[in-house]
GUDO-107349 format. One record per residue: residue number from 1; x, y, z of N, C-alpha, C in turn. Coordinates in steps of 0.1 Angstrom, whole numbers, always signed. Last residue first. Example, Ala and Ser with C-alpha at 12.3 -4.5 7.8 and 13.67 -1.06 7.14 Angstrom:
2
ZADREN  zator   n.c1   n.c2   n.c3  ca.c1  ca.c2  ca.c3   c.c1   c.c2   c.c3
ZADREN      2   +128    -22    +71   +137    -11    +71   +129     +0    +79
ZADREN      1   +132    -57    +78   +123    -45    +78   +132    -33    +78
***
This chain:
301
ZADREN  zator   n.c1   n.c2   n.c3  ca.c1  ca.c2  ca.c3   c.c1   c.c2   c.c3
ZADREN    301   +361   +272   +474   +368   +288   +485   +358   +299   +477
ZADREN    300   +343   +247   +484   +349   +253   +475   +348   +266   +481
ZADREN    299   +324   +232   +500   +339   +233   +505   +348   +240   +497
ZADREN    298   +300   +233   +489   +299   +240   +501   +316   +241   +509
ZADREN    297   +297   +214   +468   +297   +236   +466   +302   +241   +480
ZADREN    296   +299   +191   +482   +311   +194   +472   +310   +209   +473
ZADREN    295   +275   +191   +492   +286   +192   +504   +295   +196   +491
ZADREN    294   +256   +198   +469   +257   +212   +478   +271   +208   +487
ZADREN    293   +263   +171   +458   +268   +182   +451   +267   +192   +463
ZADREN    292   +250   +155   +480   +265   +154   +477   +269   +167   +470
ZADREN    291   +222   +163   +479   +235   +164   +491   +249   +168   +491
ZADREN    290   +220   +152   +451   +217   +168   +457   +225   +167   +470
ZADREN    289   +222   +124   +457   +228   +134   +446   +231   +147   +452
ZADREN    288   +201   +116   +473   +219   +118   +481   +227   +125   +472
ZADREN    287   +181   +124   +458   +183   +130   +471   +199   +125   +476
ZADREN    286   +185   +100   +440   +190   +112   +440   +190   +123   +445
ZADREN    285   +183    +75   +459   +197    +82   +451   +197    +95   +453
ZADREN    284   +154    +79   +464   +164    +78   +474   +179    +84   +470
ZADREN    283   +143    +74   +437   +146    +90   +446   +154    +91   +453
ZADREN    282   +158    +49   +431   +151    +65   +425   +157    +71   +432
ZADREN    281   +138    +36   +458   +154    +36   +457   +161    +49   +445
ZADREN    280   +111    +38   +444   +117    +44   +458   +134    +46   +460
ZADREN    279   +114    +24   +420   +113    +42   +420   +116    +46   +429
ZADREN    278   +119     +1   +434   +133     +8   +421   +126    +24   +421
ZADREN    277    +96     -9   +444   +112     -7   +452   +118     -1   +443
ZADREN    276    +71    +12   +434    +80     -1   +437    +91     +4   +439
ZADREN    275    +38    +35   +454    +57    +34   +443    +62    +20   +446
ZADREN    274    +10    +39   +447    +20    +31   +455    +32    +26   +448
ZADREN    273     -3    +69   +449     -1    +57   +445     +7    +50   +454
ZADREN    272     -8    +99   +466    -18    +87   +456    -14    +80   +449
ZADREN    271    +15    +91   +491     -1   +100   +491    -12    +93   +481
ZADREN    270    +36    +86   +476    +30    +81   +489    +16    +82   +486
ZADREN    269    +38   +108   +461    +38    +92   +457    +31    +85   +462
ZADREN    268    +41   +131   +471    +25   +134   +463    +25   +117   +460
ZADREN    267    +67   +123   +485    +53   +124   +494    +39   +122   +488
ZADREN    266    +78   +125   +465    +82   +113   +466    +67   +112   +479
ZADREN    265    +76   +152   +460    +75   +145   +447    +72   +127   +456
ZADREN    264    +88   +163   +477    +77   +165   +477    +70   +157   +467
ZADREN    263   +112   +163   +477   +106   +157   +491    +86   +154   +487
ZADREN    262   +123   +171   +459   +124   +154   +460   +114   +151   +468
ZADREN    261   +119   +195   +463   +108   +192   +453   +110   +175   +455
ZADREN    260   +137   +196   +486   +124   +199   +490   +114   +198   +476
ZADREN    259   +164   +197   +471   +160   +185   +480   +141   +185   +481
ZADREN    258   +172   +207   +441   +162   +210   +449   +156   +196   +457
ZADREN    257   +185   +213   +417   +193   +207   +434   +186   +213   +440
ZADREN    256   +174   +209   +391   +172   +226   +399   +179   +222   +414
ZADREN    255   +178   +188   +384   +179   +192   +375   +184   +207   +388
ZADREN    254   +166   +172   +410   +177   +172   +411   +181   +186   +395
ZADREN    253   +136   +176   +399   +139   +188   +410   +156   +185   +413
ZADREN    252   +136   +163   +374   +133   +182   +373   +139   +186   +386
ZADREN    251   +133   +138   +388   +148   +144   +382   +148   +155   +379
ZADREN    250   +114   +134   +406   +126   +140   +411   +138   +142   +402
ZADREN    249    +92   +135   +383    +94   +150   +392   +110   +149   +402
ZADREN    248   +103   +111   +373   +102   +122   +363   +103   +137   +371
ZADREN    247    +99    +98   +398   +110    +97   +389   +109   +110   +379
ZADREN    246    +77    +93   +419    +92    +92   +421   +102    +94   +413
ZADREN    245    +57    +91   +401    +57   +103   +408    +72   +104   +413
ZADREN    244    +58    +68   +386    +56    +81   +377    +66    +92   +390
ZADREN    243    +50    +50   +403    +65    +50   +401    +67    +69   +395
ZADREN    242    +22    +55   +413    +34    +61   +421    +50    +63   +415
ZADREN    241    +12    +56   +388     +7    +64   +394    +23    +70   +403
ZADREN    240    +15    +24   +387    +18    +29   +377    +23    +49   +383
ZADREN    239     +4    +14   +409    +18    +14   +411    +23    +19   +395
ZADREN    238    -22    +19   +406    -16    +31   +412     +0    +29   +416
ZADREN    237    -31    +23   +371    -27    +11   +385    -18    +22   +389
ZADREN    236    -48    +52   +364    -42    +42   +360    -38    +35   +374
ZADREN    235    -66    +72   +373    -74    +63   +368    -66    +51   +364
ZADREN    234    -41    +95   +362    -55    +90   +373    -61    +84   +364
ZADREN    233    -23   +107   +345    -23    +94   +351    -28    +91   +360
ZADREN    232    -25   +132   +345    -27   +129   +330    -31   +111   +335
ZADREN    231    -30   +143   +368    -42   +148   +359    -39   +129   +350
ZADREN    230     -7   +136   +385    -17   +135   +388    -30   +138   +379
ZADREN    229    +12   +143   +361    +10   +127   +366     +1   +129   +370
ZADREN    228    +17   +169   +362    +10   +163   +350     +7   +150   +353
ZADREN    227    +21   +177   +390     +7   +181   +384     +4   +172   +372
ZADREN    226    +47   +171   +387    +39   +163   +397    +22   +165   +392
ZADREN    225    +55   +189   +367    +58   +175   +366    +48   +162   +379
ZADREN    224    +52   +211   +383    +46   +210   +370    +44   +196   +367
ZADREN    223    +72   +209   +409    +59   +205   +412    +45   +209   +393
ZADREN    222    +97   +210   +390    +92   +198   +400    +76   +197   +401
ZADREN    221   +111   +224   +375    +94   +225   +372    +90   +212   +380
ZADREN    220   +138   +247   +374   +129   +240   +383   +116   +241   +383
ZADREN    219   +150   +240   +345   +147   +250   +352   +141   +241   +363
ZADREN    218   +169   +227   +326   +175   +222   +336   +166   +237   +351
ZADREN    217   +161   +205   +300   +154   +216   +307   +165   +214   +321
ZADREN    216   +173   +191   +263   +174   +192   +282   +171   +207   +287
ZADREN    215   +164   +204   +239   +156   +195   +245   +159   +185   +258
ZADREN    214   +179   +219   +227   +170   +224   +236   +159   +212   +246
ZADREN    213   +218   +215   +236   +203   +208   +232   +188   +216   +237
ZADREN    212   +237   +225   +248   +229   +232   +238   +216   +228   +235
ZADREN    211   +253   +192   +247   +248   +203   +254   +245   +216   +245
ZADREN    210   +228   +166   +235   +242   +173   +243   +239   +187   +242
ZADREN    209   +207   +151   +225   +206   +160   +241   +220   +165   +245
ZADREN    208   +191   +142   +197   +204   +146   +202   +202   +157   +212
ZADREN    207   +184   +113   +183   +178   +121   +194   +190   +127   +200
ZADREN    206   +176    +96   +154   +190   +101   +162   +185   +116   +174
ZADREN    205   +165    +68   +143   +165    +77   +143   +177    +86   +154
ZADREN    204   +161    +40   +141   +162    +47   +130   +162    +62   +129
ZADREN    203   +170    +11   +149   +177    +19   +159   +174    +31   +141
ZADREN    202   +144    -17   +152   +155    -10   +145   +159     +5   +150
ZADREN    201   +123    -25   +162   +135    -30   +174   +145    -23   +165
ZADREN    200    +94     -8   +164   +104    -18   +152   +115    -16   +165
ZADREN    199    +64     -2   +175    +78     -3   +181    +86    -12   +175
ZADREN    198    +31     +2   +177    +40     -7   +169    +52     -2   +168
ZADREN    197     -4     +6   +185    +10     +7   +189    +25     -1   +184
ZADREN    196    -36     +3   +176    -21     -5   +173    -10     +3   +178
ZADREN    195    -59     +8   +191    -54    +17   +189    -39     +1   +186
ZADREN    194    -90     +3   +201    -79    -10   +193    -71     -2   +186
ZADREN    193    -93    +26   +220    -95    +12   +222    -84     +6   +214
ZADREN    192    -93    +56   +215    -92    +46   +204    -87    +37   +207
ZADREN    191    -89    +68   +236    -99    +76   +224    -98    +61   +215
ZADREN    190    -68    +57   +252    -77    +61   +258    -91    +63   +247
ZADREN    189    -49    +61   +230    -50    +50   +233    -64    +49   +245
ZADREN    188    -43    +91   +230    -50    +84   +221    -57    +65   +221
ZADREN    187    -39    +97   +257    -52   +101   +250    -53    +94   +238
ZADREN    186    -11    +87   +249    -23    +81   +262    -37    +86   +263
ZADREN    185     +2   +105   +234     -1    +89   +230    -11    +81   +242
ZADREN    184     -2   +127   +243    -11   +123   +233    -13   +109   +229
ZADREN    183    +18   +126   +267     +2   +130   +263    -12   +125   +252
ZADREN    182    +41   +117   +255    +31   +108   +266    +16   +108   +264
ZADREN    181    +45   +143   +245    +40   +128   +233    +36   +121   +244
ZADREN    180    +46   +162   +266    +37   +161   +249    +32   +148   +243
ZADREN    179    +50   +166   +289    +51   +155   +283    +42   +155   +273
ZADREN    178    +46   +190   +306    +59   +187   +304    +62   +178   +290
ZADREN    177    +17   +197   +289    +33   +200   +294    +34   +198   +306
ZADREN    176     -8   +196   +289     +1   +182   +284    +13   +186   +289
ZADREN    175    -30   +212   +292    -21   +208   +310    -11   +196   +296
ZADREN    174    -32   +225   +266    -26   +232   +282    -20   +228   +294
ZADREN    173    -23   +209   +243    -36   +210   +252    -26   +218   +262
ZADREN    172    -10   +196   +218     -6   +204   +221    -16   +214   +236
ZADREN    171    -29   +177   +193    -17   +178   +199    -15   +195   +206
ZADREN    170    -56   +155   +190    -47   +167   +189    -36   +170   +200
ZADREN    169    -74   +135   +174    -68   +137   +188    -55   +147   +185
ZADREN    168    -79   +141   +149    -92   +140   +156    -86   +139   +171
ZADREN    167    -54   +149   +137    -66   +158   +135    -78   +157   +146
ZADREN    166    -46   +123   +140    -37   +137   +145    -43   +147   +147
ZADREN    165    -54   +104   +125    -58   +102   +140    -49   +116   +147
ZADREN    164    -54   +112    +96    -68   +118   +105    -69   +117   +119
ZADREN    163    -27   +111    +98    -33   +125    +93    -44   +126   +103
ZADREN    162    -11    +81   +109    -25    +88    +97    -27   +101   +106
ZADREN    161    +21    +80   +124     +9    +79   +126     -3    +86   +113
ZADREN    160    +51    +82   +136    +44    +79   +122    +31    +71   +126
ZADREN    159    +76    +89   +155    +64    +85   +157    +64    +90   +141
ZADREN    158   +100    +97   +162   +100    +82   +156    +87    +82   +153
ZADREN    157   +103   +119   +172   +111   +119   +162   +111   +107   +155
ZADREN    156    +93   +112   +200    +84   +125   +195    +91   +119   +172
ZADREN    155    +98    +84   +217    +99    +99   +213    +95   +100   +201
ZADREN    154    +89    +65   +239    +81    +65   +224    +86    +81   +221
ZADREN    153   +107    +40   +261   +107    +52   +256    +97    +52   +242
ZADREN    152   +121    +25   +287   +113    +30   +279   +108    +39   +269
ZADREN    151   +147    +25   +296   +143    +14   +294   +130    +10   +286
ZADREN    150   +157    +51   +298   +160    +44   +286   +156    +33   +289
ZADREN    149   +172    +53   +327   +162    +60   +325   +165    +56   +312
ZADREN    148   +177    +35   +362   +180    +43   +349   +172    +48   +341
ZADREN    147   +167     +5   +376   +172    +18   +377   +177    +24   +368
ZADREN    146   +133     -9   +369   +148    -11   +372   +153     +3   +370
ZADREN    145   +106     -8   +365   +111    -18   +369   +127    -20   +369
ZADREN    144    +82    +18   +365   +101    +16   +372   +104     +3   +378
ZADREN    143    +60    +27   +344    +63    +17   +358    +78    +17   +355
ZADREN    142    +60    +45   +323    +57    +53   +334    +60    +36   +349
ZADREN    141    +55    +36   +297    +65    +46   +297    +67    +46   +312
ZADREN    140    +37    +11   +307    +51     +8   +296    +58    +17   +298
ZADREN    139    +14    +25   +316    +22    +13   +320    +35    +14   +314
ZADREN    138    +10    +40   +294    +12    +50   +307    +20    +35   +311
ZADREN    137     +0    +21   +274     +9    +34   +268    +14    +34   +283
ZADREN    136     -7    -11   +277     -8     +0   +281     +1    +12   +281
ZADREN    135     -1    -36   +249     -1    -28   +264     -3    -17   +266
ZADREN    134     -3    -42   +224    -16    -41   +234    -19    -37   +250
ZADREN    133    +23    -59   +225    +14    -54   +216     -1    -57   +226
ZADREN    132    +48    -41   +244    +43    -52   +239    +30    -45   +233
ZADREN    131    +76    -16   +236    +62    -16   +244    +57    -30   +235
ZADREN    130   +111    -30   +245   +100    -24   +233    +85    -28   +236
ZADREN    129   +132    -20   +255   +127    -27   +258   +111    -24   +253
ZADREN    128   +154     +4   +255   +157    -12   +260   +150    -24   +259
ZADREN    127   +148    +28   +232   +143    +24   +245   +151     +9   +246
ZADREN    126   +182    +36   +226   +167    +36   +233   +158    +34   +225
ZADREN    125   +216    +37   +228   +204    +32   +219   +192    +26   +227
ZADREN    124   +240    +62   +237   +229    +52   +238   +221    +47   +226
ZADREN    123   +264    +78   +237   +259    +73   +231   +252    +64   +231
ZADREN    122   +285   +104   +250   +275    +94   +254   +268    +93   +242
ZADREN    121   +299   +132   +251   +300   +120   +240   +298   +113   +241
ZADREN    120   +273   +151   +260   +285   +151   +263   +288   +139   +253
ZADREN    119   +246   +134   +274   +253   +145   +272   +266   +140   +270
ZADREN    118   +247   +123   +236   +246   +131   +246   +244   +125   +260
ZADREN    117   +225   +112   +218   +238   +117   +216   +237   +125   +227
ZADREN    116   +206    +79   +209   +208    +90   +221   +224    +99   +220
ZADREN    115   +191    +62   +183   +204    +65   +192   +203    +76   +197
ZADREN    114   +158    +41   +191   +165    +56   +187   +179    +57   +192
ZADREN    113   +133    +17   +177   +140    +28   +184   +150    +39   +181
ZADREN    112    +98    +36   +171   +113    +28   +167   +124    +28   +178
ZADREN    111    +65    +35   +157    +73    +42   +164    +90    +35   +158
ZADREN    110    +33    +40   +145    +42    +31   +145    +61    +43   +150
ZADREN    109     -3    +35   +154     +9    +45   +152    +21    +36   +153
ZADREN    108    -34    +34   +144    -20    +27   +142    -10    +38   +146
ZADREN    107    -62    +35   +128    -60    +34   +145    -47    +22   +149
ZADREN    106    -70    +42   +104    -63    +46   +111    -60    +47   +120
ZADREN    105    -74    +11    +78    -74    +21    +88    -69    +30    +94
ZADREN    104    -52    -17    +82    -67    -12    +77    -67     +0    +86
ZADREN    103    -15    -31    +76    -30    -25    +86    -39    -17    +82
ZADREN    102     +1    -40    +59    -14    -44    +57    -22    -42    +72
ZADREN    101    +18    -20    +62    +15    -19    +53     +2    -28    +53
ZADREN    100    +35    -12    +87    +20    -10    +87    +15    -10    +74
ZADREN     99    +61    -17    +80    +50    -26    +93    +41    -24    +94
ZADREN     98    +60     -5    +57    +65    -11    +57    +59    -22    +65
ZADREN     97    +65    +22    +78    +51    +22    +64    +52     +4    +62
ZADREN     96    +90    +17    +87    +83    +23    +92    +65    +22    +89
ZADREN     95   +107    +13    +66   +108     +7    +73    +92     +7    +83
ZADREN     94   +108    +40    +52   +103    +25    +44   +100    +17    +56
ZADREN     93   +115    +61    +70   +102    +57    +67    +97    +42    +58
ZADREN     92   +142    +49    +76   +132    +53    +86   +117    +52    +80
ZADREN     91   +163    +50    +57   +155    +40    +58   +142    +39    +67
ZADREN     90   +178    +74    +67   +172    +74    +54   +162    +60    +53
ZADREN     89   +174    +80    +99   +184    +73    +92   +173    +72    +75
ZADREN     88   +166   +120   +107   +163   +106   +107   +173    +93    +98
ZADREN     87   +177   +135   +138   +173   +135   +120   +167   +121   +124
ZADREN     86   +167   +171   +159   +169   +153   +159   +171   +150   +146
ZADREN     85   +161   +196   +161   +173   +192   +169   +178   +175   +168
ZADREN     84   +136   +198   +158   +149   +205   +148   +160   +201   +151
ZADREN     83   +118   +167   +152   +121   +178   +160   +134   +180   +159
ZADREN     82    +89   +151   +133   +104   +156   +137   +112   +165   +145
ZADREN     81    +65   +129   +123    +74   +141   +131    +90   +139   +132
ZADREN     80    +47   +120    +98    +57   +116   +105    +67   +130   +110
ZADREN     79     +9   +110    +88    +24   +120    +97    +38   +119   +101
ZADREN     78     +0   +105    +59     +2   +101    +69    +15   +112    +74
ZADREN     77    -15   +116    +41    -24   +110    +45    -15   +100    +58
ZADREN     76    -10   +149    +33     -2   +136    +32    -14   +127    +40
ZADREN     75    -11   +179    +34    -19   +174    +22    -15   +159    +24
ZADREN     74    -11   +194    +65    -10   +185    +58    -17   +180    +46
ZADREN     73    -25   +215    +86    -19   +218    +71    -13   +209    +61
ZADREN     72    -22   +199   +108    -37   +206   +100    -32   +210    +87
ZADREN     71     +3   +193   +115     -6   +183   +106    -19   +186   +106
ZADREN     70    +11   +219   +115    +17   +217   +107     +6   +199   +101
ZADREN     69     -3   +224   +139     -5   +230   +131     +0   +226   +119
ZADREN     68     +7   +206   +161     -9   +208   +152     -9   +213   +143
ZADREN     67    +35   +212   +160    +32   +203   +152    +19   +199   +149
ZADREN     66    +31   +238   +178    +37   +238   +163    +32   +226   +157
ZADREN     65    +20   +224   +199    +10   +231   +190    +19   +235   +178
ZADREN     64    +43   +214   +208    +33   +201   +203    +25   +211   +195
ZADREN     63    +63   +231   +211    +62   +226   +204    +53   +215   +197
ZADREN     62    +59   +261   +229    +53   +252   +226    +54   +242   +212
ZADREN     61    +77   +283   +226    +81   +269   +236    +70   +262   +238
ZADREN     60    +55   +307   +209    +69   +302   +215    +69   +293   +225
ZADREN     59    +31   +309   +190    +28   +297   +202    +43   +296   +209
ZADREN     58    +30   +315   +166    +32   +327   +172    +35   +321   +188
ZADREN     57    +45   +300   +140    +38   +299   +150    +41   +310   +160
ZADREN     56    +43   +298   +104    +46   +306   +114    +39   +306   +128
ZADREN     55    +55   +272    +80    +45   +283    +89    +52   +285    +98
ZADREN     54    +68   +264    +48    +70   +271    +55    +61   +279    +65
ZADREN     53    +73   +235    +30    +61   +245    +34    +67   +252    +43
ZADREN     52    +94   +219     +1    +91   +225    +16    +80   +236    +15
ZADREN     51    +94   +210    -23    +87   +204    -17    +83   +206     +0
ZADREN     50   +116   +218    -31   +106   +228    -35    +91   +218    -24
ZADREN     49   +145   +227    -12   +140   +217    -14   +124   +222    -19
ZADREN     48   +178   +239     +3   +163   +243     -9   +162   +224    -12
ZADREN     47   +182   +236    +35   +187   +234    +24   +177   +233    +17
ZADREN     46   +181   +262    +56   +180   +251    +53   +176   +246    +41
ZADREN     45   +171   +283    +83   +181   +281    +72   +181   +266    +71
ZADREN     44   +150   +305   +101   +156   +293    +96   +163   +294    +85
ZADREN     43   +145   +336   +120   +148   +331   +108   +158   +317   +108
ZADREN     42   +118   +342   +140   +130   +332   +141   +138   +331   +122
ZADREN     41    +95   +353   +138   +110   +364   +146   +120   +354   +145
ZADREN     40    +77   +326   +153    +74   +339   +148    +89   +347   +150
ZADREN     39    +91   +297   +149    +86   +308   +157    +85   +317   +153
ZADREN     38    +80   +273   +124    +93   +285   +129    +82   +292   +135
ZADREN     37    +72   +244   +105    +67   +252   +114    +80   +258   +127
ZADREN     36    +76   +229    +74    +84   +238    +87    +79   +247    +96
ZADREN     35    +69   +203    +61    +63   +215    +62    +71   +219    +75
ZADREN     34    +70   +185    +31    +83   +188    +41    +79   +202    +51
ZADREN     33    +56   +159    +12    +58   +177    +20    +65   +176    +29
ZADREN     32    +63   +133     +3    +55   +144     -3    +57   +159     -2
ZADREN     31    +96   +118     +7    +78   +121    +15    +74   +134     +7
ZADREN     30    +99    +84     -5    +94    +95     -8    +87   +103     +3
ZADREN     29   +118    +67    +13   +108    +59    +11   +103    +76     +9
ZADREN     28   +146    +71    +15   +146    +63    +12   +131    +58     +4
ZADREN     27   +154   +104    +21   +147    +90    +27   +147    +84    +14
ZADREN     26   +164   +125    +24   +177   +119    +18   +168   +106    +24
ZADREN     25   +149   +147    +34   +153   +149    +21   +160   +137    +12
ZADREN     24   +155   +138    +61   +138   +140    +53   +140   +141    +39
ZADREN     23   +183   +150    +66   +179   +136    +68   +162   +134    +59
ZADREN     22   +179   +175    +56   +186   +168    +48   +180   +153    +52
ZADREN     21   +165   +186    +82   +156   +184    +69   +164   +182    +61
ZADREN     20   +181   +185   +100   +166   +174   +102   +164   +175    +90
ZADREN     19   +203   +199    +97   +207   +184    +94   +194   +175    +96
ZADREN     18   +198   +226    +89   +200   +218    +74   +199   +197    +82
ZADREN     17   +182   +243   +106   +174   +230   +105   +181   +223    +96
ZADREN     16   +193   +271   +129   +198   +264   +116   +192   +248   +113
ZADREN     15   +177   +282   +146   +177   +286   +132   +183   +275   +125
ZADREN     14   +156   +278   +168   +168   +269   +162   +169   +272   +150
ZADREN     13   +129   +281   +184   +140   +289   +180   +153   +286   +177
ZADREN     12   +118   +249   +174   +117   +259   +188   +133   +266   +188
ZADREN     11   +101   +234   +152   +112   +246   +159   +112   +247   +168
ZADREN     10    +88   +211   +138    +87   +216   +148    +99   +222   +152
ZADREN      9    +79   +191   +111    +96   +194   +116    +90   +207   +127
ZADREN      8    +66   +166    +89    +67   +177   +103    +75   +180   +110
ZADREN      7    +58   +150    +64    +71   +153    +75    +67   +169    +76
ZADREN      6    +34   +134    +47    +41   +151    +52    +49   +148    +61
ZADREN      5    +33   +107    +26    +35   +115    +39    +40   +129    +41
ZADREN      4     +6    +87    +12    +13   +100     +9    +21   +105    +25
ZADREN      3    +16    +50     +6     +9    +61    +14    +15    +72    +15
ZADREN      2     +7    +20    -10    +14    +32    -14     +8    +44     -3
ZADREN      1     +8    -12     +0     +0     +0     +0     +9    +12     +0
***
């Protein structure tokens, strides 16, 4: 089955886009439109290609409503995202279309995994452990069955999903931040029951967090992070609920060496769910994190 795609490429004030939209340019498997959604006042640069669209979002540091907008503006019958700071391996979308070639419909999204650059000259390949078919979105990203962070993952740069399931569940809502794609992928799977979920074990895309990267936050949004669990993840197993709470809010508040968001993060746990031994040990760590660095700050002249 032959399927038209738009690639969506999402700014967030990053002028220079040559190496997301060369990677888009240099696929393997045709994409139709190449549509660039830039912050208002931002000039991009990036290599001529007539098949590029160019909008303007007035929406700064929101990136999921850049990418509504860019798949309301789609002529392609299917989406595949991007973010300015990430590419893709040229094989990505054959591959990709490929697994979903005799699925009916649009209640599919097809994902991958991904090499990690950063920080610094670290090199991973994520997720570790690829969501089963028919499990639960929030389960799979959000329970802490072991220590570290990469044993899960559905980023933003892999996902390839139909036009129409983009249009009828949308991206970019007021309480979704912190977690855009969490977001939508758990609304969608919420909206659409026999919703296919589909994670190729192939490594086709490149997620890059070294430094500069916009896509490490190091402000302090502890208690933001605690708000989005409790909204976005009620109604899920509450050892789902708790791990959440012990891990994502205390890495925002080690981000900010903030003991009292650990404190608080690991209490909102207690309070409405019930954390497993690895998210409690989590926190535990990284509250000695924070210790340790303030005793380190605290002997320097």
């Amino acid at each position: 089955m032959t399927r038209s795609v738009s690639a969506v490429i999402a700014t967030i004030g990053r002028p220079s886009l040559g190496r997301a939209v060369q990677s888009v340019i240099d696929q393997t498997y045709r994409v139709d439109e190449i549509i660039v959604v830039a912050e208002a006042g931002v000039q991009t640069s990036y290599p001529y290609d007539d098949r590029i669209v160019v909008l303007t979002s007035d929406d700064a540091g929101n990136p999921a409503h850049s990418r509504q907008l860019g798949i309301d503006a789609a002529s392609g019958s299917v989406i595949a995202l991007l973010d300015d700071d990430d590419v893709w391996s040229p094989t990505k979308l054959a591959r990709q279309l490929a697994a979903v070639d005799s699925v009916d419909g649009d209640h599919w999204v097809v994902s991958s995994r991904m090499s990690v650059l950063g920080p610094g000259s670290r090199r991973r390949r994520w997720p570790r452990r690829l969501i089963e078919p028919g499990q639960s979105i929030a389960e799979y990203l959000f329970r802490f069955d072991g220590l570290g962070f990469g044993n899960a993952n559905l980023q933003t740069s892999t996902l390839c999903f139909p036009t129409s399931l983009g249009r009828s569940i949308r991206w970019g809502g007021i309480t979704d931040l912190p977690h855009d794609e969490p977001s939508w992928l758990i609304r969608a799977q919420r909206t659409v029951p026999d919703l296919r979920v589909i994670q190729l074990p192939d490594t086709l895309s490149i997620y890059d967090v070294r430094g500069g990267s916009v896509s490490r936050d190091t402000s302090d949004r502890t208690d933001t992070y605690i708000q989005w669990g409790l909204r976005h993840l009620d109604g899920e197993p509450p050892r789902v609920l708790g791990d959440y709470l012990c891990t994502s809010p205390v890495s925002a508040a080690v981000s900010a060496m903030s003991l009292a968001g650990v404190r608080r993060a690991v209490a909102s746990a207690l309070r409405h769910g019930r954390p497993g031994p690895f998210a409690l040990t989590y926190a535990a760590l990284n509250a000695g994190r924070i210790l340790a660095r303030r005793a380190v700050a605290a002997l320097r002249p």
